[in-house]
C-alpha positions in Angstrom: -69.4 -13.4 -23.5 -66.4 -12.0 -21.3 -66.6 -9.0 -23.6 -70.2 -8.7 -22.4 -69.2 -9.0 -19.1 -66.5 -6.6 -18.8 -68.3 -3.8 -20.7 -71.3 -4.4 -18.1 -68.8 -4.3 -15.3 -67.7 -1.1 -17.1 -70.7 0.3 -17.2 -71.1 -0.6 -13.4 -67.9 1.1 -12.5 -68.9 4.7 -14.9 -72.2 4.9 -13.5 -70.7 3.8 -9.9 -68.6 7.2 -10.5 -71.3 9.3 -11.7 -73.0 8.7 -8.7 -70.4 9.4 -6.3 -69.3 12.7 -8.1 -72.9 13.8 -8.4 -73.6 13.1 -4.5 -69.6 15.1 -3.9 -71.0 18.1 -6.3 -74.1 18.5 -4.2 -73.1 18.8 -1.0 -70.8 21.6 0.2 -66.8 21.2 0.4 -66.0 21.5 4.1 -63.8 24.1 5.4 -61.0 23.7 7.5 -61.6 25.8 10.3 -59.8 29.1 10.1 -56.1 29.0 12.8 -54.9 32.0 14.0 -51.3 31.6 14.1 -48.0 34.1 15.2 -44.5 33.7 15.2 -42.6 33.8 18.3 -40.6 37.0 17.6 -44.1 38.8 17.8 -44.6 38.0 21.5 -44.3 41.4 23.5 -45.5 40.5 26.7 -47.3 38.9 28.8 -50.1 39.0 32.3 -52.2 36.5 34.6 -55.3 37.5 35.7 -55.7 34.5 37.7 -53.3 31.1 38.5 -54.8 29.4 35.4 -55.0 32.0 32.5 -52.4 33.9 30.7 -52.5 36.7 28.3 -50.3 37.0 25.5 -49.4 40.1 23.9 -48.8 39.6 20.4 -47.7 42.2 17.9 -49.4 45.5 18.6 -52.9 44.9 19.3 -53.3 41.1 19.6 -53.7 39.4 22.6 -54.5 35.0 23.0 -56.0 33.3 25.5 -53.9 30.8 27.1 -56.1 28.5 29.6 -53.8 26.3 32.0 -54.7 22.5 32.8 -54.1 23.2 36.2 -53.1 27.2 38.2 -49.9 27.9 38.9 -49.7 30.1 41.7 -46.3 31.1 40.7 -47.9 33.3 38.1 -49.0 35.4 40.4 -45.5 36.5 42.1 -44.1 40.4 41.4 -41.3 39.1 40.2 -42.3 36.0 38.0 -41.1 35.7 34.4 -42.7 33.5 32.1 -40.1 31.6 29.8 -40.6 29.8 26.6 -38.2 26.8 25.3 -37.8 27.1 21.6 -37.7 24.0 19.9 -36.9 24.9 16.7 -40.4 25.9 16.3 -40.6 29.7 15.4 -44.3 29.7 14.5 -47.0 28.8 17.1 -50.3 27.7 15.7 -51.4 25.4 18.9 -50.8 24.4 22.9 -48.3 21.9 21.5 -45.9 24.7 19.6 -45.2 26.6 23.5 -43.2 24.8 26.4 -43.7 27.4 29.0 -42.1 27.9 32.2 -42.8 30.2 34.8 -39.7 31.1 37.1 -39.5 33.7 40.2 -36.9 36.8 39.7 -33.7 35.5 40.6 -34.0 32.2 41.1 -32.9 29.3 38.6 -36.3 26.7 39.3 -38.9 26.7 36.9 -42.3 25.0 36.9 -43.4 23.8 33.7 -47.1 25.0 32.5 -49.6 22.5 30.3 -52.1 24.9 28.1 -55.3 23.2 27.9 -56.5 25.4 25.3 -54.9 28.5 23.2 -57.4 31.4 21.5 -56.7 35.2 19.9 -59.0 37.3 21.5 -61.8 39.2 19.6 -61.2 43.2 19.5 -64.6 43.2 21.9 -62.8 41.3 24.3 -59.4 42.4 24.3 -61.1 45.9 24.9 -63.1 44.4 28.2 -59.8 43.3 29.9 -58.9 45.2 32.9 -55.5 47.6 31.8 -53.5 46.1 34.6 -54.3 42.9 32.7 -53.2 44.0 29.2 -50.2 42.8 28.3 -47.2 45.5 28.1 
C-alpha cells in the first residue's frame, strides 16, 4: 500500500512538472531591458541647458541625459565645473554609479547634485540639441 502511495505521489509530482514546464515553454522568456552603460574615462565634457538637466559627453558622439531631483543654479555660472567623486566605481550604468558636485572657478565649496534619472540620447535627439548645448 505505501508503494502505491508513493508511486501516485510520484506521478503527482512528474505530471505537477510537466505542467509547469509546458506553461514556462509557452510563454515568452522575458528580457532584461537593454542598459546603456560607459566607463568614466570616456566622459569628455559636459553642458546645462537649464538648472536641472545636464548633458554628458561621452566618447565621440554620445551624449546622456542626466535629469536633477532638484536645479542647481550653480550650473549655470561661466565658470562652474562639474566634479565627479570616484568610488572605486569606473563603470557607470545608473544615477547611483555618479556622485556629482558642481563647484564655481576658484573656489573650494561644492554642492552636491542627486540625478533623478540617467538616459543616452537617441542620434535624433542629440542632433536637435542647440550647439552651445553640445558637450565639448
Amino acid at each position: 500500500m505505501t508503494i502505491r502511495l508513493a508511486a501516485v505521489a510520484a506521478l503527482g509530482l512528474a505530471l505537477a512538472a510537466a505542467g509547469l514546464a509546458g506553461r514556462a515553454a509557452a510563454q515568452p522568456p522575458q528580457l532584461k531591458p537593454k542598459q546603456d552603460c560607459f566607463f568614466l574615462s570616456q566622459w569628455r565634457g559636459w553642458t546645462s541647458p537649464d538648472p536641472s538637466t545636464i548633458y554628458l559627453g561621452v566618447g565621440f558622439k554620445q551624449v546622456y541625459q542626466l535629469d536633477l531631483s532638484g536645479p542647481s543654479p550653480d550650473l549655470s555660472w561661466p565658470d562652474a565645473r562639474l566634479i565627479n567623486v570616484a568610488h572605486a566605481v569606473s563603470t557607470v550604468c545608473s544615477p547611483l554609479d555618479l556622485d556629482l558636485r558642481v563647484a564655481q572657478g576658484g573656489r573650494g565649496m561644492s554642492q552636491p547634485l542627486f540625478i533623478k534619472s540617467m538616459r543616452k540620447l537617441t542620434p535624433t535627439e542629440v542632433a536637435a540639441i542647440p550647439k552651445k548645448y553640445l558637450p565639448q
